[in-house]
C-alpha positions in Angstrom: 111.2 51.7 18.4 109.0 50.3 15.9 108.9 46.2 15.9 106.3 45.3 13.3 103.0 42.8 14.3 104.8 41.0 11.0 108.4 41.0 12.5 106.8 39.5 16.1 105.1 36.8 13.9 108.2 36.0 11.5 109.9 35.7 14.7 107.7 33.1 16.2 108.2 31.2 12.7 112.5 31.6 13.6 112.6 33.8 10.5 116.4 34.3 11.0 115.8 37.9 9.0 112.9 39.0 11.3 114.9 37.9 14.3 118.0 40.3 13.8 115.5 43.3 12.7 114.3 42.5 16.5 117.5 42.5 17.7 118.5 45.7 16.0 115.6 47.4 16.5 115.4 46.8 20.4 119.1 46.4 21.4 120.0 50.1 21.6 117.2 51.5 23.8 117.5 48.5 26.2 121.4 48.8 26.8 120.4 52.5 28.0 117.7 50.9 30.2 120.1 48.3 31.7 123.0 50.9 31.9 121.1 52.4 34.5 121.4 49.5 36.9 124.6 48.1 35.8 126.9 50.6 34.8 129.7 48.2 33.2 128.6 48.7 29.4 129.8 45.0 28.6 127.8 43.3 31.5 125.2 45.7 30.6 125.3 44.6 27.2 125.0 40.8 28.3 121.7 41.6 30.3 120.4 43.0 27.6 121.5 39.8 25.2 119.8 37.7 27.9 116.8 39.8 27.8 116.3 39.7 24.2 116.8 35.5 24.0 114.4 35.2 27.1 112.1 37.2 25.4 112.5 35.3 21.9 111.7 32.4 23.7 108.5 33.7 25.1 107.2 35.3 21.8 104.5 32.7 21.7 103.0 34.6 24.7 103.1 37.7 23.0 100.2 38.5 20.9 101.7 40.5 17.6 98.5 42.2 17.4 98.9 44.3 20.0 102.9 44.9 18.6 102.8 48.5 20.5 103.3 47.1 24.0 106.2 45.5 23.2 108.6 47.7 24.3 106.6 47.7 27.7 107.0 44.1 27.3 110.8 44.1 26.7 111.5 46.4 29.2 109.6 44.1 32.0 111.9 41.2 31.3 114.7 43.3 30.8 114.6 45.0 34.4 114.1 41.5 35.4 117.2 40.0 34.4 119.0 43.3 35.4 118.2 43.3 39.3 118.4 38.5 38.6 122.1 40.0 37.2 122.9 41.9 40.4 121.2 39.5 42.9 123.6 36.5 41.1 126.6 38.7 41.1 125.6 39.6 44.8 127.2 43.1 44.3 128.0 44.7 47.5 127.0 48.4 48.4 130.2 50.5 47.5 131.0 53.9 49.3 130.9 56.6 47.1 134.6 58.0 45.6 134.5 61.5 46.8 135.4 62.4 43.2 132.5 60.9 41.7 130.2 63.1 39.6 133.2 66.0 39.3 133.1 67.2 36.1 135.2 70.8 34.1 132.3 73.2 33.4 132.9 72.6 29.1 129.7 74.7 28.1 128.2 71.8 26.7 124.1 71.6 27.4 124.5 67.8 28.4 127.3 68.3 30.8 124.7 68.6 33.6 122.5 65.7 32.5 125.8 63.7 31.8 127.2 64.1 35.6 123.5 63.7 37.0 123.3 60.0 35.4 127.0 59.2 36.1 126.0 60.4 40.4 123.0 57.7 39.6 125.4 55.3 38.4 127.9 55.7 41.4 124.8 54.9 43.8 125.4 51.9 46.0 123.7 49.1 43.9 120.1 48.3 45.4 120.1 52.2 46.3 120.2 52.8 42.2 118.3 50.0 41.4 115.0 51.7 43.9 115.9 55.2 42.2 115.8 54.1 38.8 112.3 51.6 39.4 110.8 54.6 41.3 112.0 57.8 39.6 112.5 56.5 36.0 110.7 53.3 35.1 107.5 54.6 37.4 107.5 51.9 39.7 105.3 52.0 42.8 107.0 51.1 46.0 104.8 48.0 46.7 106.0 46.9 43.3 110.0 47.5 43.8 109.5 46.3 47.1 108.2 42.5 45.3 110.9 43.1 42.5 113.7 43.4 44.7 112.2 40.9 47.7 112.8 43.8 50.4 110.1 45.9 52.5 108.1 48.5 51.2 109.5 50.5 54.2 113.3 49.7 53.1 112.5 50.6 49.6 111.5 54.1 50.5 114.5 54.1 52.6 116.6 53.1 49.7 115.1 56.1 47.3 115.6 58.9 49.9 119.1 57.8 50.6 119.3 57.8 46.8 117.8 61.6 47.1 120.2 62.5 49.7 123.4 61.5 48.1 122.6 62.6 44.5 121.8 66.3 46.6 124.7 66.1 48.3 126.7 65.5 45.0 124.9 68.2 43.2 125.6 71.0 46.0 129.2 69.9 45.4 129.1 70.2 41.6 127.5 72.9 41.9 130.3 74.5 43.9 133.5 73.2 41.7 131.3 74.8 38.7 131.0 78.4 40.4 134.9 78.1 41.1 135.4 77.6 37.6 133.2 80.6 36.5 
């Protein structure tokens, strides 16, 4: 990603230009970001919409000079409105379809990274939101535990249940791809 310290402050003028080369320039990476607590591409999509219009809002805050923390930036407010997005929606924990995460061995080299994210994906909600603050995004537990108004002690609970599961869904991959071999 490279937005510009000229792009920020052609922005804060409402250079229409400036504003889509934002939008393009940011809109890709961040769907990945918010893919990973909302798995529903479209509503994913919308976060990330929200994201970038709350964050063209606050551009006055921002100081273009220091343009390279702007992803840092976008990616606060993004995770933001991802877990505001699941708090509103009030999504409930789901069970996990035993036939989650099965995949045909093909050969390919991102079969194995592919299945892993769609096991995160098929987490119960708050349990892949704690996995992807802690394990992804770096977050501390004192920090997830703010973000996400729960205990400290529940977030840890949250990322070793998150542990545990994925585990348990890789022991089974890994048995339906030894089958196959």
């Amino acid at each position: 990603m490279a937005i510009s310290a000229e792009t920020i402050r052609a922005c804060k003028e409402g250079d229409r230009k400036a504003i889509k080369a934002f939008y393009m320039e940011s809109s890709a990476w961040m769907l990945g970001v918010s893919m990973r607590y909302i798995p529903d591409r479209n509503e994913a999509m919308s976060v990330v919409n929200t994201s970038i219009l709350s964050a063209l809002e606050a551009l006055e805050k921002f100081d273009e000079n220091r343009s390279e923390h702007i992803e840092a930036w976008l990616k606060k407010i993004l995770i933001r409105k991802a877990i505001d997005y699941l708090r509103k929606n009030k999504i409930q924990n789901e069970e996990i379809s035993e036939s989650t995460g099965m995949v045909e061995n093909q050969g390919e080299s991102n079969s194995r990274k592919d299945e892993l994210m769609k096991m995160v994906n098929a987490l119960p909600p708050k349990t892949r939101s704690v996995f992807n603050l802690f394990a992804i995004e770096g977050y501390k537990h004192q920090e997830i535990a703010t973000m996400l108004e729960i205990s400290e002690g529940t977030s840890k609970w949250h990322l070793n249940e998150a542990r545990k599961l994925l585990r348990k869904k890789l022991e089974q991959l890994d048995k339906i791809m030894l089958k196959n071999d």
